[in-house]
N, CA, C and O atoms as a Tinker XYZ file with bonds, in Angstrom:
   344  protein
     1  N      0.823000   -1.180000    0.000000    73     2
     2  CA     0.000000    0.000000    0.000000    64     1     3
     3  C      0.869000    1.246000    0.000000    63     2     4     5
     4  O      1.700000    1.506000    0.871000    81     3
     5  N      0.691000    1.727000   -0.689000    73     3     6
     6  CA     0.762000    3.105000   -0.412000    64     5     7
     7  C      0.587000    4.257000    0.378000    63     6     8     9
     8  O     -0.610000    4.522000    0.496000    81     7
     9  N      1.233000    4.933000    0.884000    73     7    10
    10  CA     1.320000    5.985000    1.758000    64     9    11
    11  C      0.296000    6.802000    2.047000    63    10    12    13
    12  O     -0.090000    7.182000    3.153000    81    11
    13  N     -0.297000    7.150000    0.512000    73    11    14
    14  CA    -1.126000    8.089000    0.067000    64    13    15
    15  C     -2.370000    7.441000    0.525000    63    14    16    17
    16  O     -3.227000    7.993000    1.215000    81    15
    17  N     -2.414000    5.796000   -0.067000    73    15    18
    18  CA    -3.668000    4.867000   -0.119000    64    17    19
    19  C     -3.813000    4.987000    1.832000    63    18    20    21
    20  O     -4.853000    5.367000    2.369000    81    19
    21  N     -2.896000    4.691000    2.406000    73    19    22
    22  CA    -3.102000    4.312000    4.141000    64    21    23
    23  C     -3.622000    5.405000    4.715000    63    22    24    25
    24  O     -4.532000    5.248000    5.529000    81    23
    25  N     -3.161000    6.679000    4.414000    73    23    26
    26  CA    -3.300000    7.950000    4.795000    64    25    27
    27  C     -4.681000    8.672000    4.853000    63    26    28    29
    28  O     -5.073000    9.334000    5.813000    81    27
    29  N     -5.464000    8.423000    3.527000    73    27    30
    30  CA    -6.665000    8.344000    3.379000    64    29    31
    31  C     -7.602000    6.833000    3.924000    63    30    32    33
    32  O     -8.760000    6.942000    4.328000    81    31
    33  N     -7.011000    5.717000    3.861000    73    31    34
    34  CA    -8.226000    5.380000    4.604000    64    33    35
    35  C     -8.019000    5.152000    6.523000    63    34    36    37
    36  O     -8.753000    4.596000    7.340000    81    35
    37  N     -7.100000    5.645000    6.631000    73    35    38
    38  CA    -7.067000    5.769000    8.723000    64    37    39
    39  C     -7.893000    7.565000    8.610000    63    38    40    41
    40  O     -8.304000    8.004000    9.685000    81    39
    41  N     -8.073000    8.431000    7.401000    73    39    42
    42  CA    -8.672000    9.917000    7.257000    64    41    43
    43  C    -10.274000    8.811000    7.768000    63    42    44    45
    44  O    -10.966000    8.512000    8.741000    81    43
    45  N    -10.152000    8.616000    6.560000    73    43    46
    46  CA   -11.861000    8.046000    6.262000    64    45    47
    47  C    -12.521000    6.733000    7.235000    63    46    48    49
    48  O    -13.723000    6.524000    7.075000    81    47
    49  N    -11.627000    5.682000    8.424000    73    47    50
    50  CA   -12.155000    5.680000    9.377000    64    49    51
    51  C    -11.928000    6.224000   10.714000    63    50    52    53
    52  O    -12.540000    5.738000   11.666000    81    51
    53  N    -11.233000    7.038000   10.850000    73    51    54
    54  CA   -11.124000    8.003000   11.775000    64    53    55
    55  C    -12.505000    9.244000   11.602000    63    54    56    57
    56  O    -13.175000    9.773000   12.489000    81    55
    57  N    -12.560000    9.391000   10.288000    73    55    58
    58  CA   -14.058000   10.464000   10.211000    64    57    59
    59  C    -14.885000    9.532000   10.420000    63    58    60    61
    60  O    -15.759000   10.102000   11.073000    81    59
    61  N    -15.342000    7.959000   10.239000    73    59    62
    62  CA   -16.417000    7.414000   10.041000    64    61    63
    63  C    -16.902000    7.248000   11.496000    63    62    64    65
    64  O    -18.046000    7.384000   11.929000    81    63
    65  N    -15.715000    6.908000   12.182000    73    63    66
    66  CA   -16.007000    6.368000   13.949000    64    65    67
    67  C    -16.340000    7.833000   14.381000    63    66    68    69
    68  O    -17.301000    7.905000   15.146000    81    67
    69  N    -15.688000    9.122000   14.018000    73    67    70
    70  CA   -16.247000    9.829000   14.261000    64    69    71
    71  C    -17.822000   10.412000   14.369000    63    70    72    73
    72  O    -18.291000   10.826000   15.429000    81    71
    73  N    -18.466000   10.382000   13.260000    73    71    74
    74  CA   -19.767000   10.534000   12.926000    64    73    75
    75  C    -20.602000    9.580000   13.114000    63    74    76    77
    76  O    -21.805000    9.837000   13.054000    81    75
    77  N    -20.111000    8.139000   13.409000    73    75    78
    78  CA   -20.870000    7.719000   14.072000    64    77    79
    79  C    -20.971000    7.817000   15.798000    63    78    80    81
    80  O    -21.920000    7.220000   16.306000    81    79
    81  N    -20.130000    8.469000   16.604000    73    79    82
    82  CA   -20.285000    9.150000   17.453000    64    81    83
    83  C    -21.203000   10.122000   17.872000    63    82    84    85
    84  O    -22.040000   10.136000   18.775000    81    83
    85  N    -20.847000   10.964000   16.984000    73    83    86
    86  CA   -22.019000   12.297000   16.799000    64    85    87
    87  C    -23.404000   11.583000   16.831000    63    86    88    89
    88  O    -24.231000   11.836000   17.706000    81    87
    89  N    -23.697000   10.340000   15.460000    73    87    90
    90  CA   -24.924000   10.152000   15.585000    64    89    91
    91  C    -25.625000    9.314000   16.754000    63    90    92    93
    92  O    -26.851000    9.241000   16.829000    81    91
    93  N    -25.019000    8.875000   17.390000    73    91    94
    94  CA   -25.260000    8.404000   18.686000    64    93    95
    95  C    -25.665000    9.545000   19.601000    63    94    96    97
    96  O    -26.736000    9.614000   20.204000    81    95
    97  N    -24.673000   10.438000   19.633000    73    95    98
    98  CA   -24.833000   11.593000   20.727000    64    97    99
    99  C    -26.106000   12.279000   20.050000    63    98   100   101
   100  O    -26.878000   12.755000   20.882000    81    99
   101  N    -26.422000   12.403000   18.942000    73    99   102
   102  CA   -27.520000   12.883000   18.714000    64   101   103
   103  C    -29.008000   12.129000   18.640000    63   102   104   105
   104  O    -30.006000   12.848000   18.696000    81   103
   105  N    -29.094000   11.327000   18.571000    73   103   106
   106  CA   -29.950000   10.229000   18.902000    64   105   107
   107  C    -30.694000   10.273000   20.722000    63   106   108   109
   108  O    -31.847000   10.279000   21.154000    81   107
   109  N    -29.388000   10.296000   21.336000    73   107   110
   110  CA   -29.222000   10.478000   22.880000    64   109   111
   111  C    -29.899000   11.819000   23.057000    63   110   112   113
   112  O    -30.948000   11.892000   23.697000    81   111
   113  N    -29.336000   12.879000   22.512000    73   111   114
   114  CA   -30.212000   14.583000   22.942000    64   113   115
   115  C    -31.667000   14.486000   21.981000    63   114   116   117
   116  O    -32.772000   15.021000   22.072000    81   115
   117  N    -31.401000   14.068000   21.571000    73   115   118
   118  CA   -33.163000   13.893000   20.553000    64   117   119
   119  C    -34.185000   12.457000   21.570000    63   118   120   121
   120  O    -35.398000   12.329000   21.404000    81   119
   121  N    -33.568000   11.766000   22.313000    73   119   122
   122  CA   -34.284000   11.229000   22.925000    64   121   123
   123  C    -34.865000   12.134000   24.514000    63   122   124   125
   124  O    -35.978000   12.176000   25.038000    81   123
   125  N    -33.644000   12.715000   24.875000    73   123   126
   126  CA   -33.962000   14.045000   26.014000    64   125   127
   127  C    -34.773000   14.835000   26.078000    63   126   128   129
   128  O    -35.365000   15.204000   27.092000    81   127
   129  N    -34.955000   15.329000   24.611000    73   127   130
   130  CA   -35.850000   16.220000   24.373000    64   129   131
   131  C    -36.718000   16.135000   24.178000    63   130   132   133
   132  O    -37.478000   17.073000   24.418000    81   131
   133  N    -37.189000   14.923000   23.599000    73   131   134
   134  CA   -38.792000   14.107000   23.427000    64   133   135
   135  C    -38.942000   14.506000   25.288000    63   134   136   137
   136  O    -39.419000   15.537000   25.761000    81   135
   137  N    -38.427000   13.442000   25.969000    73   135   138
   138  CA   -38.874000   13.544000   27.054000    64   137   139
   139  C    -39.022000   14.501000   27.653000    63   138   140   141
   140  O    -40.002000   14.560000   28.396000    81   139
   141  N    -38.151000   15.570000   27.568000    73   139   142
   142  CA   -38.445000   17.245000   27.870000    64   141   143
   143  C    -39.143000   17.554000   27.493000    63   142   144   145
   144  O    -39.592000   18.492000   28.152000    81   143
   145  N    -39.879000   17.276000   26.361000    73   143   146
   146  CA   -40.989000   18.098000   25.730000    64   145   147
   147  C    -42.322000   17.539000   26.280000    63   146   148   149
   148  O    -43.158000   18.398000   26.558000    81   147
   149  N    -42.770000   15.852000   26.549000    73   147   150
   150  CA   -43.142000   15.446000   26.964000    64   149   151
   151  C    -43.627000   16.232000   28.205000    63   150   152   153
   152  O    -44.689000   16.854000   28.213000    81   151
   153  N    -42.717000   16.155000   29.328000    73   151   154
   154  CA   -43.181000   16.815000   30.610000    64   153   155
   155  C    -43.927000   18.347000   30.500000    63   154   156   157
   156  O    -44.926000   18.847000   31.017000    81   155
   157  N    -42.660000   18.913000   29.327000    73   155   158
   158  CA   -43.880000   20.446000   28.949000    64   157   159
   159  C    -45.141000   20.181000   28.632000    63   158   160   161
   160  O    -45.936000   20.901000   29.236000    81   159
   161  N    -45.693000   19.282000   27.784000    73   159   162
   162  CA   -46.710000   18.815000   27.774000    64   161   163
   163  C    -47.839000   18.733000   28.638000    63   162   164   165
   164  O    -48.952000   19.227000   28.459000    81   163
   165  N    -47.228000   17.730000   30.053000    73   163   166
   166  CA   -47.660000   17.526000   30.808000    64   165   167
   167  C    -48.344000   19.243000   31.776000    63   166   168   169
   168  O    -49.486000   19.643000   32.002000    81   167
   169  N    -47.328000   19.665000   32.014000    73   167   170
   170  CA   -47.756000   20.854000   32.651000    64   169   171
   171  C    -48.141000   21.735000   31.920000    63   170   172   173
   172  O    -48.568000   22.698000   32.558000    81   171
   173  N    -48.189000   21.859000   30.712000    73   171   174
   174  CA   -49.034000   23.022000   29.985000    64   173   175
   175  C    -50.659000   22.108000   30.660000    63   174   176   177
   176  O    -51.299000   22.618000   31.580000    81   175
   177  N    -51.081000   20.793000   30.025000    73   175   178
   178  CA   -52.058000   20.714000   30.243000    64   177   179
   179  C    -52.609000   20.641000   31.757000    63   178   180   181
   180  O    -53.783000   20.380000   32.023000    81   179
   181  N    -51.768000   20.864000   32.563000    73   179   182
   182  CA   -51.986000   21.141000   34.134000    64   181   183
   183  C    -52.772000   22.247000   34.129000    63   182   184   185
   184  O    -53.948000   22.407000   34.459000    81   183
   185  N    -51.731000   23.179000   33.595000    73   183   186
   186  CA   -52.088000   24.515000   34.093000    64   185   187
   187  C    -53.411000   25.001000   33.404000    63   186   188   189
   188  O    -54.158000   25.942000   33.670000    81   187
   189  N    -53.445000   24.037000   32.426000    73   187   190
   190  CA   -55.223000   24.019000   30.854000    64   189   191
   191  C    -56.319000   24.186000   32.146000    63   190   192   193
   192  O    -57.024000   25.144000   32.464000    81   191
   193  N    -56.151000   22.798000   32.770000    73   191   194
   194  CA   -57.106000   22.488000   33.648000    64   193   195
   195  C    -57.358000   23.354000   34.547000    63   194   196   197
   196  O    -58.507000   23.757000   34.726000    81   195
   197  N    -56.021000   23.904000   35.469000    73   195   198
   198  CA   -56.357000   24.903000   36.693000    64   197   199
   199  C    -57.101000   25.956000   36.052000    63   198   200   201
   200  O    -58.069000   26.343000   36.706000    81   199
   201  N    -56.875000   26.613000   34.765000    73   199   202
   202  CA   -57.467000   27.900000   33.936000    64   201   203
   203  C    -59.131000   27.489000   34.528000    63   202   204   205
   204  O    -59.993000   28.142000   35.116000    81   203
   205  N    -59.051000   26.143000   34.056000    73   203   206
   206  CA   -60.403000   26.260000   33.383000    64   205   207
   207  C    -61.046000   26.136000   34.830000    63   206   208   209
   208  O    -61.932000   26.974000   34.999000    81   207
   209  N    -60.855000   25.420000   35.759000    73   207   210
   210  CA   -61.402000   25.405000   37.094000    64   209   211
   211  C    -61.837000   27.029000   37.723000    63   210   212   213
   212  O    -62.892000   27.519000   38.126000    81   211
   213  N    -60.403000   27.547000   37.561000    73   211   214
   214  CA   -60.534000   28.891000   37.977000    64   213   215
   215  C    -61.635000   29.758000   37.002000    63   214   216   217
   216  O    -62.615000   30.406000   37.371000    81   215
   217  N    -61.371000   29.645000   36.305000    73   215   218
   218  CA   -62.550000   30.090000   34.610000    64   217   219
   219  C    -64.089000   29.541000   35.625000    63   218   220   221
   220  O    -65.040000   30.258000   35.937000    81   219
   221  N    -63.952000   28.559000   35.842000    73   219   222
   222  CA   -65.294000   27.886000   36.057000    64   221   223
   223  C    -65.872000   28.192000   37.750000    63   222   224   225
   224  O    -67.076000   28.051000   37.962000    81   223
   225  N    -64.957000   28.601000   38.879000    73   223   226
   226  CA   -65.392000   29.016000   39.760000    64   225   227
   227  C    -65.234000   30.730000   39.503000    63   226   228   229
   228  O    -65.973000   30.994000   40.452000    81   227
   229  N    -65.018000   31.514000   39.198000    73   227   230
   230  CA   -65.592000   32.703000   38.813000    64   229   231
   231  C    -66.600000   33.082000   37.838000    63   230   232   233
   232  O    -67.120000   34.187000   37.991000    81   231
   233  N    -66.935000   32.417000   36.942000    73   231   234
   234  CA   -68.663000   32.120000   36.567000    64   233   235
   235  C    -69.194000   32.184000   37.824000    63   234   236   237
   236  O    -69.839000   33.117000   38.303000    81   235
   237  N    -68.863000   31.044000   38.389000    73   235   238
   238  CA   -69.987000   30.843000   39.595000    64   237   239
   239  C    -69.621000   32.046000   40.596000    63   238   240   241
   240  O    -70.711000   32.376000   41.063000    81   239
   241  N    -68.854000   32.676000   41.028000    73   239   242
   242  CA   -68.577000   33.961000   41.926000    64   241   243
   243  C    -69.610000   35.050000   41.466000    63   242   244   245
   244  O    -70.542000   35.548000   42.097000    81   243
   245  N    -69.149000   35.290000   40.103000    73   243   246
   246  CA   -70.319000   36.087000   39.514000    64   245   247
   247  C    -71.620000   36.135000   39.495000    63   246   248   249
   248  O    -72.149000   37.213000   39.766000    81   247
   249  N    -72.463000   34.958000   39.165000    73   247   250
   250  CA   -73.072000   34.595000   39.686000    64   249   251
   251  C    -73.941000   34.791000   40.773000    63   250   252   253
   252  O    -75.023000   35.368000   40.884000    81   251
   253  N    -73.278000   34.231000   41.482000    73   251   254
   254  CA   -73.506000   34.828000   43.436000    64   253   255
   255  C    -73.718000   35.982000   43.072000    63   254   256   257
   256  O    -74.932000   36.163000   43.168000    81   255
   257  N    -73.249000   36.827000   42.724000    73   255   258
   258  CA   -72.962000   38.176000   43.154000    64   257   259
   259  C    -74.181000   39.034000   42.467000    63   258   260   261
   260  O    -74.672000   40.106000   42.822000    81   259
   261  N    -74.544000   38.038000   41.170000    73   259   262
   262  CA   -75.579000   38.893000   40.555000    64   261   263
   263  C    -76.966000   38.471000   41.160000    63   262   264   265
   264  O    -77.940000   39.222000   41.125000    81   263
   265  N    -76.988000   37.214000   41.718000    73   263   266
   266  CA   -78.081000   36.587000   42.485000    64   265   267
   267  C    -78.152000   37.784000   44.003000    63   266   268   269
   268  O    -79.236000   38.155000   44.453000    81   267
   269  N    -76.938000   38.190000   44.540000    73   267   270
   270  CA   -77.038000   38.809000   45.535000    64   269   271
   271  C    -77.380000   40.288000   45.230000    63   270   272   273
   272  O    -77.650000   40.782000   46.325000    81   271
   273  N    -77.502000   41.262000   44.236000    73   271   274
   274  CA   -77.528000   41.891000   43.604000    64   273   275
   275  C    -79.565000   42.010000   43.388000    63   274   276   277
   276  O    -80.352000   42.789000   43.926000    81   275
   277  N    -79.796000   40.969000   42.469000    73   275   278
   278  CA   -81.286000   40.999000   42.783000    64   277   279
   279  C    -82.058000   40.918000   43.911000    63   278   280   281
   280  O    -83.025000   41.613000   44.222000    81   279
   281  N    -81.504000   39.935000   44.543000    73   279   282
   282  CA   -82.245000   40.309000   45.730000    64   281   283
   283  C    -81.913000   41.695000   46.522000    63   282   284   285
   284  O    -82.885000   42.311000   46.958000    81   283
   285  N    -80.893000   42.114000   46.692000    73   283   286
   286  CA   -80.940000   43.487000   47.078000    64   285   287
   287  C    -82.070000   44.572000   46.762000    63   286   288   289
   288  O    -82.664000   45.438000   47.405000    81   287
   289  N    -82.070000   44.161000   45.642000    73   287   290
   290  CA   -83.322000   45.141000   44.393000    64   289   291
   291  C    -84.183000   44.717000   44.961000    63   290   292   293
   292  O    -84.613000   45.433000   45.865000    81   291
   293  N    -84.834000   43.429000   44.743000    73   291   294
   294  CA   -86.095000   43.223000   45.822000    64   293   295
   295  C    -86.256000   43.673000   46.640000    63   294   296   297
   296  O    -87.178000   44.486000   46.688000    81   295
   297  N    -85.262000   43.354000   48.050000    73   295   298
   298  CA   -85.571000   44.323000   49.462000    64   297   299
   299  C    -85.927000   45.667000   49.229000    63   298   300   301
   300  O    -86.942000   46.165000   49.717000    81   299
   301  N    -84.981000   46.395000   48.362000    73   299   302
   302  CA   -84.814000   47.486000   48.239000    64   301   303
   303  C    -86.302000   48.149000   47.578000    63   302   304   305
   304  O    -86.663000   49.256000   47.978000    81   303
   305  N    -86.928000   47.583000   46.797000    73   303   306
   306  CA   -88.151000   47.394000   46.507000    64   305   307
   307  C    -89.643000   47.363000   47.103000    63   306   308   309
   308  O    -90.693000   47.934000   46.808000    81   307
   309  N    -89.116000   46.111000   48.417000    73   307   310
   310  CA   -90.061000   46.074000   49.183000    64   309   311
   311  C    -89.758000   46.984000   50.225000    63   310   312   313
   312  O    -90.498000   46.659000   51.154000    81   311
   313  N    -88.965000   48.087000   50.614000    73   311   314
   314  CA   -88.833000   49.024000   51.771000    64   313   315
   315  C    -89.457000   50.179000   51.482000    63   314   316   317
   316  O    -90.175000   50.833000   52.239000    81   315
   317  N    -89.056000   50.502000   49.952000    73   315   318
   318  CA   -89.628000   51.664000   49.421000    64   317   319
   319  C    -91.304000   51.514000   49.261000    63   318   320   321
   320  O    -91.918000   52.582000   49.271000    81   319
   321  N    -92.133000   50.209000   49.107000    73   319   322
   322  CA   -93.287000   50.150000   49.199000    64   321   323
   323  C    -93.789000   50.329000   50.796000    63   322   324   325
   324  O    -94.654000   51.096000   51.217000    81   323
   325  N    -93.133000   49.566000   51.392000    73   323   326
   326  CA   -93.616000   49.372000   53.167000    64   325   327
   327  C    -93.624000   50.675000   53.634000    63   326   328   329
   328  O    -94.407000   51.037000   54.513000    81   327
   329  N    -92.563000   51.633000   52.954000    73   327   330
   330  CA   -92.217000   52.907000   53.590000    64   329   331
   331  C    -93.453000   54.373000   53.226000    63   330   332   333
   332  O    -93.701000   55.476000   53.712000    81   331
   333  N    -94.000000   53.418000   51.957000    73   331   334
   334  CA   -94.751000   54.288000   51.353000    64   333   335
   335  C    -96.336000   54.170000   51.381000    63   334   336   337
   336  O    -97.157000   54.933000   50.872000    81   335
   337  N    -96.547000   52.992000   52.123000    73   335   338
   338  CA   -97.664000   53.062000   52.842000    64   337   339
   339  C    -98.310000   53.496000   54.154000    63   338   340   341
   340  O    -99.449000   53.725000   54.559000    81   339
   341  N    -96.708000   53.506000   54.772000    73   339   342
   342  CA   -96.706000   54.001000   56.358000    64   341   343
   343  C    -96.700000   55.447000   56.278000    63   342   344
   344  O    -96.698000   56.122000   57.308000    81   343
């Protein structure tokens, strides 16, 4: 063999073991990140749910408040009549 011939192929598996390195290591951070992304997942749809709970007990606060609201009007209703007969 030749100098030239040896030279190039210890180039060409020295790059090959190389890159197959890399693709390992990248395989490895692409599996991390699934799972990282995964857990974002997870807690975005956490926090979906708390929204919507919270979303869903202030309906109901409101609510109350407009229920407490009419009846005020009522009383307020029936004083001005009671008051206006006396």
């Amino acid at each position: 063999m030749d100098t030239t011939q040896l030279l190039l192929t210890v180039v060409l598996t020295v790059t090959t073991i190389l890159l197959v390195v890399i693709g390992i290591q990248l395989i490895l951070v692409l599996r991390e990140l699934r799972v990282a992304l995964k857990r974002i997942n997870g807690i975005i749809d956490a926090f979906e749910k708390v929204g919507g709970s919270v979303e869903h007990g202030f309906a109901e606060l409101t609510g109350f408040f407009a229920g407490a609201k009419s009846l005020f009007s009522i009383i307020d209703i029936l004083r001005r009549k009671k008051n206006g007969k006396k």
